[in-house]
C-alpha positions in Angstrom: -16.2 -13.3 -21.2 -14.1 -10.3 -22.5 -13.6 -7.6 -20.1 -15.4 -4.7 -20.1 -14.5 -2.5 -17.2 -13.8 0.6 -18.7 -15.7 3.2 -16.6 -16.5 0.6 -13.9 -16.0 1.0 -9.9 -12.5 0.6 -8.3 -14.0 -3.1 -7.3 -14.1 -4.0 -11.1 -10.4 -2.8 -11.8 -9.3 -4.7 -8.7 -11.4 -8.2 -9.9 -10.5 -7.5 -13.5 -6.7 -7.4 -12.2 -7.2 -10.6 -10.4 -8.8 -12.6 -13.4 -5.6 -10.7 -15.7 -3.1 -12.5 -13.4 -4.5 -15.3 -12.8 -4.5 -16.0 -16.3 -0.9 -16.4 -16.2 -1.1 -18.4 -12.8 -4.2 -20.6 -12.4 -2.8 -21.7 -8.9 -2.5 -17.6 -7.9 -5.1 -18.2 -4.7 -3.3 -21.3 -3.8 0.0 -19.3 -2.9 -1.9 -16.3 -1.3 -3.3 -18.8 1.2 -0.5 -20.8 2.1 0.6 -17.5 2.6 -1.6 -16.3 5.3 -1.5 -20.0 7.0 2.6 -19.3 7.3 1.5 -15.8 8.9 -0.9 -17.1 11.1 0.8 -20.1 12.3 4.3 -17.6 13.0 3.1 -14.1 14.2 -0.6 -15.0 14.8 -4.0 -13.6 13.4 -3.1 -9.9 14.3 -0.1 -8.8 12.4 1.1 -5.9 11.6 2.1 -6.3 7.5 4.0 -4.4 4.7 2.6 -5.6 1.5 5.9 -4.9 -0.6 5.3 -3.9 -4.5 1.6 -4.0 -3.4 0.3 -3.7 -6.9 -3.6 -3.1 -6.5 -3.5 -4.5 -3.1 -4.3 -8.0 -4.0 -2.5 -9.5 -0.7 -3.6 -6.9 1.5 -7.4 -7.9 0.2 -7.0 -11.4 1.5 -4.9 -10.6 4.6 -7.9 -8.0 5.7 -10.9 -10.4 4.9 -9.1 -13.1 6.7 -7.8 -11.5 9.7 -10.1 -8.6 11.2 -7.5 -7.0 13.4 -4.4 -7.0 10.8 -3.3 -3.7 9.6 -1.2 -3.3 6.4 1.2 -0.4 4.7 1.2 -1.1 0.9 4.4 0.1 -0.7 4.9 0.1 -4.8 6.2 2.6 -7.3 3.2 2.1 -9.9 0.9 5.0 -10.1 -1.6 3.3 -11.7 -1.8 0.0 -9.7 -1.8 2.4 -6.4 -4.6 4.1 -8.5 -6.6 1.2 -8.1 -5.5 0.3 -4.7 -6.6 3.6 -3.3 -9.8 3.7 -4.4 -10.7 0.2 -3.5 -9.6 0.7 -0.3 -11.3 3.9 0.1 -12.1 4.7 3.9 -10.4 1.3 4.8 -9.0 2.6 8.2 -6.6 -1.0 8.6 -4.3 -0.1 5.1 -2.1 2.7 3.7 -0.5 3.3 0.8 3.4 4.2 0.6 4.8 5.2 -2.9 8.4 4.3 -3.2 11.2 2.7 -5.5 13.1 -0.2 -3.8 15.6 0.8 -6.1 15.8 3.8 -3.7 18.3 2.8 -0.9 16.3 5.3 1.3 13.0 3.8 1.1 12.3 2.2 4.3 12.6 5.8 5.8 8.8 6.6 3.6 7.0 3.9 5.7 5.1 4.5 9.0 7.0 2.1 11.2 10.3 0.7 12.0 9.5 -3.0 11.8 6.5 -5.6 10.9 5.3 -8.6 11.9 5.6 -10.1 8.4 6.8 -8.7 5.0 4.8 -10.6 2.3 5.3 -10.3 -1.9 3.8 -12.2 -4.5 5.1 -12.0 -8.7 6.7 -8.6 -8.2 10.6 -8.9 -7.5 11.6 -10.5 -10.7 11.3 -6.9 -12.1 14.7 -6.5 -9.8 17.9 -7.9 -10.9 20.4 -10.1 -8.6 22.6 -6.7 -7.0 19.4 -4.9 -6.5 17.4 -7.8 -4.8 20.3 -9.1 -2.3 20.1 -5.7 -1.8 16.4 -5.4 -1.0 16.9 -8.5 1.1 19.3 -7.3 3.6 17.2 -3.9 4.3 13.9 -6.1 4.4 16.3 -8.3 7.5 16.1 -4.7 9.3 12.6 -4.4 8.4 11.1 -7.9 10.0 11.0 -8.5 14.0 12.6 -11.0 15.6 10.2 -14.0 14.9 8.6 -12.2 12.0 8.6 -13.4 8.8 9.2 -12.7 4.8 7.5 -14.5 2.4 7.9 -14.0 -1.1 6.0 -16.0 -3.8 7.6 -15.4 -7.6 8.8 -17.2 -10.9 11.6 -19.3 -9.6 12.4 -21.8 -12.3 14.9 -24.8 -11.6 17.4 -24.4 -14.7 18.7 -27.7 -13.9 15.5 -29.8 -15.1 15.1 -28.3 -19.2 13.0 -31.5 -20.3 10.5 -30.6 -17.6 10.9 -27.1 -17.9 10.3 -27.0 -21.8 7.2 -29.7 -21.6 5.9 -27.7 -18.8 5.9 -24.6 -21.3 4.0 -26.4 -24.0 1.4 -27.2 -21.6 0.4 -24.0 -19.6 1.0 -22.3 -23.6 -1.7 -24.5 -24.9 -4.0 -24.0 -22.0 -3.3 -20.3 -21.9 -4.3 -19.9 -25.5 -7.6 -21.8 -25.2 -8.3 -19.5 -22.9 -7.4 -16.3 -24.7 -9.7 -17.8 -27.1 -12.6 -17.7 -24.8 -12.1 -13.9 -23.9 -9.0 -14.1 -21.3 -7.5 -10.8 -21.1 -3.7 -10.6 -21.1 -1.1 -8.3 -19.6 -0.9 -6.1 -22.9 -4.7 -5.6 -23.2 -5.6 -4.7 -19.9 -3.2 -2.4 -19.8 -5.5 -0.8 -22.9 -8.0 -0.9 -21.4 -6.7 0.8 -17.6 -5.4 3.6 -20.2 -8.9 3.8 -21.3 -10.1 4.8 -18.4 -10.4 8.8 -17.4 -9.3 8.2 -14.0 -6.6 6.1 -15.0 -5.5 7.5 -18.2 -3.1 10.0 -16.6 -1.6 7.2 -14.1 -0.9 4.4 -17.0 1.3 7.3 -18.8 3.4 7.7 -15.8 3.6 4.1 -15.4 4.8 3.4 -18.9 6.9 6.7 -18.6 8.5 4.7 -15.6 9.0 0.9 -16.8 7.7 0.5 -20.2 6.1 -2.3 -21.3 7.8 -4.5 -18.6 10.7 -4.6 -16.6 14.0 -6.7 -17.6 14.9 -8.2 -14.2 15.6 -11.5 -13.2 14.0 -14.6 -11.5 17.0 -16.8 -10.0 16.1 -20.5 -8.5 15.0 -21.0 -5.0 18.1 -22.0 -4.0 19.7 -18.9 -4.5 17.1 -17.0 -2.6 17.3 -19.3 0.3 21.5 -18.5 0.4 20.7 -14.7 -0.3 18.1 -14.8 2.8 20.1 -16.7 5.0 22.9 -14.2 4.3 21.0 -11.4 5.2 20.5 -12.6 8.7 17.2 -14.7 8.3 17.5 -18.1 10.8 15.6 -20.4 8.5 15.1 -20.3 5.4 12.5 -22.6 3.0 10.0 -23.0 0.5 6.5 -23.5 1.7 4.5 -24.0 -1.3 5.6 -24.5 -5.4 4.3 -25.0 -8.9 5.9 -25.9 -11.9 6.9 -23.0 -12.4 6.8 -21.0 -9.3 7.9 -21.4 -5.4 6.9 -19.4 -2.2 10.0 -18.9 -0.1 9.3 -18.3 3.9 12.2 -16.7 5.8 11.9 -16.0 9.0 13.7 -14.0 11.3 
């Protein structure tokens, strides 16, 4: 069915952004629980998490429901994704909100502790470029405890393999149009329909003030994160989980 959450509860915009993204990844729950296996099997059911480029909170939704004593600091640069993120989590005394720019080489000094038990990321750091996310990578070493861990989940296609590559295209393109049929709502559309929205209206004109339509960053190959980790003084270094398309990288510290 077509969305029609304009005007609806923080709950709607946070399912509505769920069913938007998962769209585009069919296999989206499938990574956030490997996810929170990896944590729990590292740092145990009580860790202490930064939910980096947080979005509406989507990781921090499934870390709380799964593990009762977690706590969470959600960090992003979106005003209207933290929009929705703060209200859903209204009176949620386990997660905070951080607004930052990990562009900003300062920005670890806006969070409410030194160090975390695991630093977990899902399709948000392709909006970075190479400099910017080896970058990112060395400050988020500082960031995880000894035996913590980073996982980061993201578009990490394998250059090296175009047949499969381009057929693999074709496919999820056919299947993602038969759904669009159907009512799917894409990226560009639910950002109408956020900007709709009285509460949000404000927020989605920053946000496209800030990035426009989308950012232009990059999404190197797993192999090159796995170097770039190891680099910034992660012991082991792996992918935990992949698609077609996509790959969920485990460092840990």
């Amino acid at each position: 069915m077509t969305e029609t959450v304009v005007g609806g509860d923080w709950q709607a915009w946070q399912e509505s952004w769920d069913r938007q993204q998962e769209w585009y990844m069919p296999d989206r729950e499938e990574r956030f629980r490997v996810m929170l296996d990896m944590v729990e099997a590292l740092v145990g059911p009580e860790p202490r998490v930064l939910d980096l480029a947080c979005g509406t909170g989507s990781i921090s939704d499934r870390l709380l429901k799964r593990f009762p004593r977690a706590v969470s600091v959600g960090v992003d640069l979106d005003p209207a994704l933290l929009a929705i993120a703060e209200g859903y989590f209204a009176g949620e005394p386990r997660i905070r909100f951080v607004r930052a720019d990990l562009k900003d080489p300062r920005w670890p000094e806006r969070l409410p502790h030194a160090s975390f038990d695991a630093v977990l990321t899902a399709t948000a750091l392709h909006w970075l470029h190479v400099p910017e996310l080896r970058t990112l990578y060395g400050q988020l070493a500082g960031l995880v405890r000894d035996g913590g861990v980073f996982l980061n989940a993201d578009h990490m296609p394998d250059p090296a393999t175009p047949r499969i590559n381009a057929a693999e295209r074709e496919f999820r393109h056919a299947r993602m149009a038969r759904d669009k049929e159907a009512g799917a709502v894409d990226w560009a559309e639910w950002w109408r329909l956020a900007a709709a929205d009285p509460r949000l209206a404000g927020p989605v004109a920053e946000r496209f003030a800030l990035y426009g339509e989308h950012a232009d960053g990059e999404t190197p190959a797993v192999r090159w994160h796995a170097e770039a980790l190891r680099a910034a003084g992660f012991g082991e270094v792996r992918p935990v989980w992949a698609s077609p398309t996509d790959s969920l990288v485990l460092a840990l510290k």
